[in-house]
C-alpha positions in Angstrom: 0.0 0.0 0.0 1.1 3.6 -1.1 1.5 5.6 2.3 2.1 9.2 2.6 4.4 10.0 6.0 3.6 13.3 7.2 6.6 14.4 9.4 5.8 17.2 11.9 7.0 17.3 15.1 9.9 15.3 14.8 13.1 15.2 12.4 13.0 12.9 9.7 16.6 11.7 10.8 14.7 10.5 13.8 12.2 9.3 11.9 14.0 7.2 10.0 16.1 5.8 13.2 12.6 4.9 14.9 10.5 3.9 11.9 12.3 2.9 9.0 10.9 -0.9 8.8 7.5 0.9 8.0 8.9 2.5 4.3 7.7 1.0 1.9 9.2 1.6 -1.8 6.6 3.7 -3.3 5.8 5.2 -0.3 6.9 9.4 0.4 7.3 12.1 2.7 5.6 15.5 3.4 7.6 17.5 6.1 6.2 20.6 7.7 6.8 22.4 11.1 9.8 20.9 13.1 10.4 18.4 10.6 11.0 21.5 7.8 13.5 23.3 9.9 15.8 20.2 10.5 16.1 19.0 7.0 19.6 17.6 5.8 21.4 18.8 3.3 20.7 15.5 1.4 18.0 13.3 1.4 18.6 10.5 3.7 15.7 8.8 1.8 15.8 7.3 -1.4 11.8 8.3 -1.5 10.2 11.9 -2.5 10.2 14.3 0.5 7.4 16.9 -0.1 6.7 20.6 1.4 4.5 22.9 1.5 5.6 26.1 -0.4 3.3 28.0 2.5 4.9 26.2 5.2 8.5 26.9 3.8 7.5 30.6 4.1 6.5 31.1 7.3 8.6 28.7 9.2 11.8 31.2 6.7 13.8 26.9 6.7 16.4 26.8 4.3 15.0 24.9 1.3 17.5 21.8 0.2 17.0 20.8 -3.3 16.1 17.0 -3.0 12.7 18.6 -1.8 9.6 18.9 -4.2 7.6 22.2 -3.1 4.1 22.1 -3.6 1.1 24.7 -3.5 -2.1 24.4 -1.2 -3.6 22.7 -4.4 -1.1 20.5 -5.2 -0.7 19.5 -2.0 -4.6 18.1 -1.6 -3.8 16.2 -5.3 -0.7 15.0 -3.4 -2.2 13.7 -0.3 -5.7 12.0 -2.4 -3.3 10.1 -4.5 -1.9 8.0 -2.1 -3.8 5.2 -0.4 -3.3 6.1 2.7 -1.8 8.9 4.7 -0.3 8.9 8.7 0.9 11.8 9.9 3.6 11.6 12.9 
């Protein structure tokens, strides 16, 4: 099953160290609030990390260039094509 991780109030390093047996291959990654402003400069993941181009703005986190920015409407496309979501 296609799973959309939404990272909030944790890093996605720690994420990864806690959670990683629950990645699947097709699954990917939206990051906002703590999780946005303690990106790495590369992707630890060999998934699609998301963000929110509002959430990029007002939290001013440096943007690194594995990440795929997406507008409010892309963002609900994003999140209704996957076939299921959990948010962490």
């Amino acid at each position: 099953m296609k799973t959309l991780h939404w990272i909030r109030d944790n890093s996605l390093s720690a994420w990864l160290e806690m959670h990683s047996h629950l990645l699947g291959q097709d699954d990917a990654f939206l990051v906002s609030e703590q999780a946005l402003k303690t990106l790495p400069d590369s992707s630890p993941v060999a998934q699609t990390v998301y963000a929110r181009k509002g959430d990029i703005e007002s939290s001013k986190a440096t943007e690194p260039n594995y990440l795929v920015v997406k507008s409010d409407e892309e963002w609900v496309e994003l999140v209704l094509s996957f076939q299921q979501q959990m948010t962490w």
